[in-house]
LOSE-421502 format. One line per field, with one value per residue: residue in one letter; x negated, y, z negated of N, C-alpha, C, O in turn. Coordinates in nm, 2 decimals, always signed. Layout:
BEGIN
residu: (A:...)
n.xx: (X:...)
n.yy: (Y:...)
n.zz: (Z:...)
ca.xx: (X:...)
ca.yy: (Y:...)
ca.zz: (Z:...)
c.xx: (X:...)
c.yy: (Y:...)
c.zz: (Z:...)
o.xx: (X:...)
o.yy: (Y:...)
o.zz: (Z:...)
end
This chain:
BEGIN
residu: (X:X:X:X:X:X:X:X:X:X:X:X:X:X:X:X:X:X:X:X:X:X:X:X:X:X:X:X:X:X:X:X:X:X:X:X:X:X:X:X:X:X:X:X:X:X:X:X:X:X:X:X:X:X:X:X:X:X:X:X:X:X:X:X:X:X:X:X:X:X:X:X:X:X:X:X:X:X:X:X:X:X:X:X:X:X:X:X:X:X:X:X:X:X:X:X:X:X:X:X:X:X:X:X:X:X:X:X:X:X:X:X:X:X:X:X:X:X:X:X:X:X:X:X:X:X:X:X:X:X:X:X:X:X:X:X:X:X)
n.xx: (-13.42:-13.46:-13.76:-13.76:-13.63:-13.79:-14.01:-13.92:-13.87:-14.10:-14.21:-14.10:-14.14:-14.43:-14.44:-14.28:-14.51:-14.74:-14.61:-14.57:-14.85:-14.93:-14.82:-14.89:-15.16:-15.14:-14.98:-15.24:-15.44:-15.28:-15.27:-15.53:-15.55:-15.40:-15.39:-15.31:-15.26:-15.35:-15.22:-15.33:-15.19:-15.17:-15.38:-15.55:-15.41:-15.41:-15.69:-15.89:-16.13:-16.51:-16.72:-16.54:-16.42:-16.17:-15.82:-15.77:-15.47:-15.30:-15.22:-15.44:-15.51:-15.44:-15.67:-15.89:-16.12:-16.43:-16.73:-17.09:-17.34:-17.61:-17.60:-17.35:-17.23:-16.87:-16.64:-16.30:-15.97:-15.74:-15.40:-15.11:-14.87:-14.83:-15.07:-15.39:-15.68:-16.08:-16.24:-16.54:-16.70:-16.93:-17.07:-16.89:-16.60:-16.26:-16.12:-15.83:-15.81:-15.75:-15.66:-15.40:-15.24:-15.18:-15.41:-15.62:-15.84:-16.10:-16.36:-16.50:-16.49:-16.69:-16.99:-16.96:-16.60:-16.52:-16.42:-16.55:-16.57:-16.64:-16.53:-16.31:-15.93:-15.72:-15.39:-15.16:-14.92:-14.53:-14.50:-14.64:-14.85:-14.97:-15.29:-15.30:-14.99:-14.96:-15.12:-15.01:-14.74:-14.80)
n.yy: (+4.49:+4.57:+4.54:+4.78:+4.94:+5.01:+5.09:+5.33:+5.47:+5.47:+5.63:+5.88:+5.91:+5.97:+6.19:+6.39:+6.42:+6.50:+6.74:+6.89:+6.89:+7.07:+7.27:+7.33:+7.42:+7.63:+7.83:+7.80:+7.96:+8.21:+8.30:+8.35:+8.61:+8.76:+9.07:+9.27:+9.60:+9.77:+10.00:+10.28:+10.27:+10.01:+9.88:+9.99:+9.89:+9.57:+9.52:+9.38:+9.15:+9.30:+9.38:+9.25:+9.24:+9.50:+9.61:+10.00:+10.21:+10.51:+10.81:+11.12:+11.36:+11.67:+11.93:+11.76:+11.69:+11.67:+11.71:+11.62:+11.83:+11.72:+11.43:+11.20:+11.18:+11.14:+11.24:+11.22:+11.18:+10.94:+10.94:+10.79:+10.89:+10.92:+10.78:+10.85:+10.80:+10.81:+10.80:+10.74:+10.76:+10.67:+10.74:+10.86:+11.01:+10.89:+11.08:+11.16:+11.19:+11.37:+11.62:+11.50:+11.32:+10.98:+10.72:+10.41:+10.33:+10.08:+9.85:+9.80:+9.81:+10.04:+10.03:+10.24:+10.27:+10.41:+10.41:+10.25:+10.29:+10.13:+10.11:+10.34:+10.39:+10.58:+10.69:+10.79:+11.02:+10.89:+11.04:+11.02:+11.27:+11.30:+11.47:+11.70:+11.71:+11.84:+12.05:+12.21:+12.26:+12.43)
n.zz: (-7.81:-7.47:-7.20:-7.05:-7.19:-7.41:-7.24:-7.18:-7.42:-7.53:-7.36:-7.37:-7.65:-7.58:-7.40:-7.63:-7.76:-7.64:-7.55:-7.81:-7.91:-7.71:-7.77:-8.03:-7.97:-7.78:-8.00:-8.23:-8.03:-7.99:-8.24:-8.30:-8.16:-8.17:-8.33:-8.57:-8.74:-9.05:-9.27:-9.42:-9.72:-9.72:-9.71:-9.92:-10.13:-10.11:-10.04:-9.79:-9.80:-9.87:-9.60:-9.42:-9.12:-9.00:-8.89:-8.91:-8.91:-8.85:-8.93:-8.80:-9.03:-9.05:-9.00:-9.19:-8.98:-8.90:-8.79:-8.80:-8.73:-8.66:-8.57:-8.40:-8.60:-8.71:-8.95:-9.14:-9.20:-9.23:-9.27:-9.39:-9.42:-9.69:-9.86:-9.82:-9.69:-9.62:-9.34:-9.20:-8.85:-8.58:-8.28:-7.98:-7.96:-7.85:-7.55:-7.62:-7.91:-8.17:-8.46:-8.61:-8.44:-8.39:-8.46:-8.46:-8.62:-8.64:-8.86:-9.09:-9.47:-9.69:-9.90:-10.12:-10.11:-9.91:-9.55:-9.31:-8.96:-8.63:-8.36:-8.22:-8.18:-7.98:-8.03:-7.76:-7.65:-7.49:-7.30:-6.99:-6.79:-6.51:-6.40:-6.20:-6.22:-6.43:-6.43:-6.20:-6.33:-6.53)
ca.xx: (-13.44:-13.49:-13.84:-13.71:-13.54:-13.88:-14.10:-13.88:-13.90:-14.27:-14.30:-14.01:-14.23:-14.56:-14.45:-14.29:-14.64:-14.78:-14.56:-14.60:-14.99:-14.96:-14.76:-14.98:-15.29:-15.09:-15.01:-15.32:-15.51:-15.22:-15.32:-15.69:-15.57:-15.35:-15.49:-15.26:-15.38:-15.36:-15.19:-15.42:-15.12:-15.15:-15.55:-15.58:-15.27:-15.46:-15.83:-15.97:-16.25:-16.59:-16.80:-16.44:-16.34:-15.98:-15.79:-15.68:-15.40:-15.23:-15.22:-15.54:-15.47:-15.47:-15.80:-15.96:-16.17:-16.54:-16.82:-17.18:-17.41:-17.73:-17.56:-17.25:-17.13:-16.79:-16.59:-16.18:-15.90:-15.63:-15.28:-14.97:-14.80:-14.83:-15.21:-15.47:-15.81:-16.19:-16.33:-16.69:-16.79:-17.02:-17.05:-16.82:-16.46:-16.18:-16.03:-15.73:-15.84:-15.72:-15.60:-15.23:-15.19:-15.23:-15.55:-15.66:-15.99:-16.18:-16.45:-16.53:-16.50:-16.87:-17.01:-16.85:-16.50:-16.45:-16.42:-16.66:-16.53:-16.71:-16.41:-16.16:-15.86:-15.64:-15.26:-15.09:-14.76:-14.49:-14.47:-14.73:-14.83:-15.06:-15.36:-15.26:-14.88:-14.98:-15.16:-14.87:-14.62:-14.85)
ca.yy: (+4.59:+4.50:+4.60:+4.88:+5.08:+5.01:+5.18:+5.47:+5.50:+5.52:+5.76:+6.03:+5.96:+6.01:+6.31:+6.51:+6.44:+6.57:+6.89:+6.94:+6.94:+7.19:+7.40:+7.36:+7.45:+7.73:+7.91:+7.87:+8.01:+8.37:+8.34:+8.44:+8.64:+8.84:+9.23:+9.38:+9.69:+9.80:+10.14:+10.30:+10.21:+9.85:+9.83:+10.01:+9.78:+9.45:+9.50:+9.26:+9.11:+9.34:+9.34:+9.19:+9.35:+9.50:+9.79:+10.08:+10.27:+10.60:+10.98:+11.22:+11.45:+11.79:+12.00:+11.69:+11.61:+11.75:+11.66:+11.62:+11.90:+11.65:+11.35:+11.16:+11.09:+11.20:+11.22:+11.24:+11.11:+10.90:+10.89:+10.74:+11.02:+10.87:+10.76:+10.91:+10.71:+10.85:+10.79:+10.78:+10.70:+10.72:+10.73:+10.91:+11.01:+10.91:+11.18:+11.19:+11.13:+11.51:+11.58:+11.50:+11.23:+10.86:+10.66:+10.32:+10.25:+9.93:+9.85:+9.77:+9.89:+10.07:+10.03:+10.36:+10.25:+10.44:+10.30:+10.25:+10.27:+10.14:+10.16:+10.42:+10.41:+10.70:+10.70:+10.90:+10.98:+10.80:+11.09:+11.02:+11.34:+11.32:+11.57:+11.71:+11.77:+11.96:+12.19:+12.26:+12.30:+12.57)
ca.zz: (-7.71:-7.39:-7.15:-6.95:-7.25:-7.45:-7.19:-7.15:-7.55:-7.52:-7.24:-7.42:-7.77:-7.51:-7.38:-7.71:-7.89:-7.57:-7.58:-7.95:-7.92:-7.66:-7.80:-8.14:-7.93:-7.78:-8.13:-8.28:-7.97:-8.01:-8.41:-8.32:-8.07:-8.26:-8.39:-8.63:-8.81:-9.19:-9.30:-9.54:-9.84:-9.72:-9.72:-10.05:-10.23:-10.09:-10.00:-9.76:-9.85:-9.79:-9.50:-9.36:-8.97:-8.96:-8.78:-9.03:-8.89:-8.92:-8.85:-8.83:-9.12:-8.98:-9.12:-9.20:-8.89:-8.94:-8.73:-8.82:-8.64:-8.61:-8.50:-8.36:-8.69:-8.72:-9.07:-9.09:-9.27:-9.17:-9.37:-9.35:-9.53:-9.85:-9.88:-9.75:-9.65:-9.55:-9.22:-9.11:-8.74:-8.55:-8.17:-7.90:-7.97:-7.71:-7.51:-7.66:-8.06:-8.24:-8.53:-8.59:-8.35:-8.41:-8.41:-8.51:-8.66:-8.60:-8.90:-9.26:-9.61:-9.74:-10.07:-10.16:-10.10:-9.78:-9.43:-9.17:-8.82:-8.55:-8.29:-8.26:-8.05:-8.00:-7.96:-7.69:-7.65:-7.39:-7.19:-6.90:-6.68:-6.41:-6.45:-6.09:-6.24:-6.57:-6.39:-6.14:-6.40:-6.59)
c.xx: (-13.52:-13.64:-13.83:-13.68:-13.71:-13.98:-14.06:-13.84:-14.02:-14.27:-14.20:-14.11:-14.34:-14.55:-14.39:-14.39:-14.72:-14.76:-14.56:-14.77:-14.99:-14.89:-14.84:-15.09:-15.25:-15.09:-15.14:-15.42:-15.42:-15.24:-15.46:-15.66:-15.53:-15.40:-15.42:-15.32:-15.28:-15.31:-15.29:-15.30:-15.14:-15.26:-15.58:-15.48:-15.33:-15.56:-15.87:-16.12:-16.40:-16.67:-16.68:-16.41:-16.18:-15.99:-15.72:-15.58:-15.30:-15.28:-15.35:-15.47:-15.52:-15.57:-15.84:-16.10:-16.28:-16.64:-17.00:-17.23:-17.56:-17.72:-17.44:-17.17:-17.02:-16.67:-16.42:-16.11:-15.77:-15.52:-15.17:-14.82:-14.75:-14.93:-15.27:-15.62:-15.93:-16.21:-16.45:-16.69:-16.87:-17.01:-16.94:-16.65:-16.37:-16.11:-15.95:-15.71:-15.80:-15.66:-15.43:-15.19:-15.25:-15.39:-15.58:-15.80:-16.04:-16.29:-16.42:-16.52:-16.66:-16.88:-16.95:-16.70:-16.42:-16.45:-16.49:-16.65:-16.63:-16.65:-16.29:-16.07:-15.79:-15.49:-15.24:-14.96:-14.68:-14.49:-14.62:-14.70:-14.96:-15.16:-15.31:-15.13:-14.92:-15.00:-15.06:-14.77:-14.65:-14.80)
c.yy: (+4.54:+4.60:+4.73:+5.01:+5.11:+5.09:+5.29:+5.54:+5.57:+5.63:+5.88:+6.02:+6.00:+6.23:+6.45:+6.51:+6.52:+6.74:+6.95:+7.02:+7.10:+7.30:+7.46:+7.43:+7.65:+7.87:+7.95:+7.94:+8.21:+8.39:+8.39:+8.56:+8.80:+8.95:+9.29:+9.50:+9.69:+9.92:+10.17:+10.24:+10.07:+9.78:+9.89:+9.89:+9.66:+9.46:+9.39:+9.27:+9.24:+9.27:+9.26:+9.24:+9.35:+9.64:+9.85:+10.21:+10.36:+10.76:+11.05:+11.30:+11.61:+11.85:+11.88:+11.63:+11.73:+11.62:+11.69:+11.70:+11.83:+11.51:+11.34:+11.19:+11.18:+11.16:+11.27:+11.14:+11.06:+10.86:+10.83:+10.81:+10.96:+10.81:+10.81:+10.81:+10.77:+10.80:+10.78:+10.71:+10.81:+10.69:+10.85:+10.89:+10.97:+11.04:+11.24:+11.17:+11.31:+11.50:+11.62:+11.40:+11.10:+10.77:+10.55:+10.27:+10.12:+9.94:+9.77:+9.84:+9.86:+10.03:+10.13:+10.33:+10.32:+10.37:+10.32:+10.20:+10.20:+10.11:+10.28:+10.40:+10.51:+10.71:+10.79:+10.88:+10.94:+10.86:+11.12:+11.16:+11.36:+11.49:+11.71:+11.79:+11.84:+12.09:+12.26:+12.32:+12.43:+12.72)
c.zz: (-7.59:-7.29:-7.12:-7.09:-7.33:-7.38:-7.16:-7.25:-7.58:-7.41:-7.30:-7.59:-7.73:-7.50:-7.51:-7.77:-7.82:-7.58:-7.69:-7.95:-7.88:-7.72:-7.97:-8.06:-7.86:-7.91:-8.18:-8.13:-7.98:-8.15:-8.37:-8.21:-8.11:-8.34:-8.45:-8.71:-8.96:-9.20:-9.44:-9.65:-9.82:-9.75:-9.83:-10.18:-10.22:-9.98:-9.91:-9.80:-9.82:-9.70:-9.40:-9.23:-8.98:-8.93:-8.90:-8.93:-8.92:-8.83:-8.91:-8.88:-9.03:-9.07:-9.21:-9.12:-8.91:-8.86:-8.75:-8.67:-8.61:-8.58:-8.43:-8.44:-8.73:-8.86:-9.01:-9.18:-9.22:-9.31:-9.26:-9.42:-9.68:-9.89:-9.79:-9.77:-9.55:-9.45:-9.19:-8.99:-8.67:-8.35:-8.08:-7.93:-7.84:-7.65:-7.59:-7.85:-8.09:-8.35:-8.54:-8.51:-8.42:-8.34:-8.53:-8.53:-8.67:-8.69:-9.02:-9.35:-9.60:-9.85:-10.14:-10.16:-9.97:-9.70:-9.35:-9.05:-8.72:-8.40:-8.31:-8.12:-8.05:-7.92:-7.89:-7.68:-7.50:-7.32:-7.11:-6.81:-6.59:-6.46:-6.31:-6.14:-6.37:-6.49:-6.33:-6.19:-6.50:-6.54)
o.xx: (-13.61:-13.63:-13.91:-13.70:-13.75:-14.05:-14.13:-13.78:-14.04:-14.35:-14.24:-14.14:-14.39:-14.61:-14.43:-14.39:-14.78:-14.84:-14.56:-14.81:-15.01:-14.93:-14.86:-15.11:-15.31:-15.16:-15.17:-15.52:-15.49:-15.22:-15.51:-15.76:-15.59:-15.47:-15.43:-15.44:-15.17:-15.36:-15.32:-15.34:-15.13:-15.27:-15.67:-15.51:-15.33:-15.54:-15.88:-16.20:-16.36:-16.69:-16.73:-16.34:-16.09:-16.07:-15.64:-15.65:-15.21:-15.34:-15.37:-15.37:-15.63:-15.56:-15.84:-16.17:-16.25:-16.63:-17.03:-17.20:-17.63:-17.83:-17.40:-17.06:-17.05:-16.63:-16.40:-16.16:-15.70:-15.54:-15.16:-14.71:-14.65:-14.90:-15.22:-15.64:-15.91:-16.18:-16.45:-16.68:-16.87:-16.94:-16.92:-16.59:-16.41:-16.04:-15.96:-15.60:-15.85:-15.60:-15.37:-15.07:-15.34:-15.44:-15.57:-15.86:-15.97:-16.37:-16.33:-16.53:-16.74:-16.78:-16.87:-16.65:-16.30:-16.48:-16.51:-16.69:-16.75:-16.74:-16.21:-16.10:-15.78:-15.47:-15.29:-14.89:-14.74:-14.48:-14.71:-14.59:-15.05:-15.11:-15.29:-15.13:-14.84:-14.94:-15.02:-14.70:-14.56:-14.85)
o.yy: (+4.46:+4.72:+4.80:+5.13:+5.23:+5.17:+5.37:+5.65:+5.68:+5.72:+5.99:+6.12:+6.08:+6.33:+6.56:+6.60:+6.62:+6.83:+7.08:+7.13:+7.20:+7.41:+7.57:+7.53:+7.76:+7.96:+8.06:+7.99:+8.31:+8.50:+8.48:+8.62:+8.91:+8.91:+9.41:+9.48:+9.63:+9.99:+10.09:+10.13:+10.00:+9.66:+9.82:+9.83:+9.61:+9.43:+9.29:+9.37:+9.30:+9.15:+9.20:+9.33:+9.26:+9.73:+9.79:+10.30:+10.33:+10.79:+11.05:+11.34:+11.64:+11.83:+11.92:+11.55:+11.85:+11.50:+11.80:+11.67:+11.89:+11.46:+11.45:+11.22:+11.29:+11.05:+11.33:+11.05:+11.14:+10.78:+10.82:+10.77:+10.97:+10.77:+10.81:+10.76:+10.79:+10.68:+10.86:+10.59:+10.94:+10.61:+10.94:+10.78:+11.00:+11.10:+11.36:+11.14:+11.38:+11.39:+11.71:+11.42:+11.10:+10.76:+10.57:+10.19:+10.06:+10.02:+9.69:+9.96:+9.77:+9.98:+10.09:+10.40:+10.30:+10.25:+10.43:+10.09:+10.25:+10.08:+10.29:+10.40:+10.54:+10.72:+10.90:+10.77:+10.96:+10.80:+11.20:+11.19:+11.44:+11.58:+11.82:+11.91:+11.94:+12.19:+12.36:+12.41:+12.50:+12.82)
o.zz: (-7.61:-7.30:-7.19:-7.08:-7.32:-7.45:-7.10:-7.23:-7.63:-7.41:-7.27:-7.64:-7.81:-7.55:-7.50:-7.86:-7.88:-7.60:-7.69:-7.98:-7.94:-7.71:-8.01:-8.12:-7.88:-7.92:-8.19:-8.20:-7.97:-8.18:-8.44:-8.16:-8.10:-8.44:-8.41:-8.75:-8.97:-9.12:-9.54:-9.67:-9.92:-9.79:-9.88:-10.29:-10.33:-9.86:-9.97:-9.82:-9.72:-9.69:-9.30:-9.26:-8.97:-8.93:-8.98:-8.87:-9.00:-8.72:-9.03:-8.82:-8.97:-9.20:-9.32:-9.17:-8.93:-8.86:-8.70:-8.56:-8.53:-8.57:-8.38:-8.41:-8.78:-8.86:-8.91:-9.24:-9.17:-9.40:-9.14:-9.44:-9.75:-10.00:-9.67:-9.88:-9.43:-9.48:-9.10:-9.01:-8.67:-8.31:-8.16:-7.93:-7.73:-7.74:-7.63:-7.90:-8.00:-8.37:-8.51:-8.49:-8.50:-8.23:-8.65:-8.45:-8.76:-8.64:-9.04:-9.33:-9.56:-9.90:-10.23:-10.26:-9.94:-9.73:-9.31:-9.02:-8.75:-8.31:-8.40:-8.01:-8.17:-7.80:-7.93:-7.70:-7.39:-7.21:-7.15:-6.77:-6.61:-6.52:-6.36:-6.11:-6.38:-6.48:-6.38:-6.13:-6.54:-6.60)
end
């Protein structure tokens, strides 16, 4: 093998180790980045660990949502229409958090076996309407 083919061996093995890395460094930086949530059936079937952080996701059961009259702490059950899973948090609801709509909790399993939120997010649905056009269309 002559000079010329040999250094243009090395610089195409240079650059796919190069491109490999990156693309290794890539992945794992979207693996931590990555937030899937849990359906209550999926988090009672295979527990993470306690004291673990993950999102539990699903529908506010209607006539479950009860709010403590001497604090924040707000109680509620989220299913997936086929398990049902306790709630507690604590803090300020989002706007748009009611029951019957979707909402994903952010926390830990308790000692009790319920969940302890200390995030909530609250799905809305695709149809956007300005506060401006509601009123209008009333």
């Amino acid at each position: 093998m002559n000079k010329q083919r040999r250094r243009r061996l090395y610089a195409i093995l240079f650059l796919l180790a190069a491109m490999g890395l990156a693309a290794g460094l890539v992945l794992y930086a979207l693996k931590q980045n990555i937030n899937l949530f849990l359906t209550p059936t999926q988090a009672l079937a295979h527990p993470p660990p306690a004291h673990h952080r993950f999102r539990l996701g699903g529908q506010v059961k209607p006539g479950s949502l009860f709010r403590d009259k001497k604090n924040l702490t707000v109680y509620f059950v989220l299913t997936d229409l086929h398990t049902e899973l306790a709630v507690r948090y604590s803090g300020i609801l989002p706007d748009l958090f009611r029951e019957g709509t979707g909402a994903i909790a952010d926390g830990t399993w308790d000692n009790q076996g319920g969940f302890v939120a200390t995030q909530i997010l609250a799905k809305h649905d695709e149809k956007y309407v300005p506060k401006f056009m509601a009123h209008s269309q009333t």
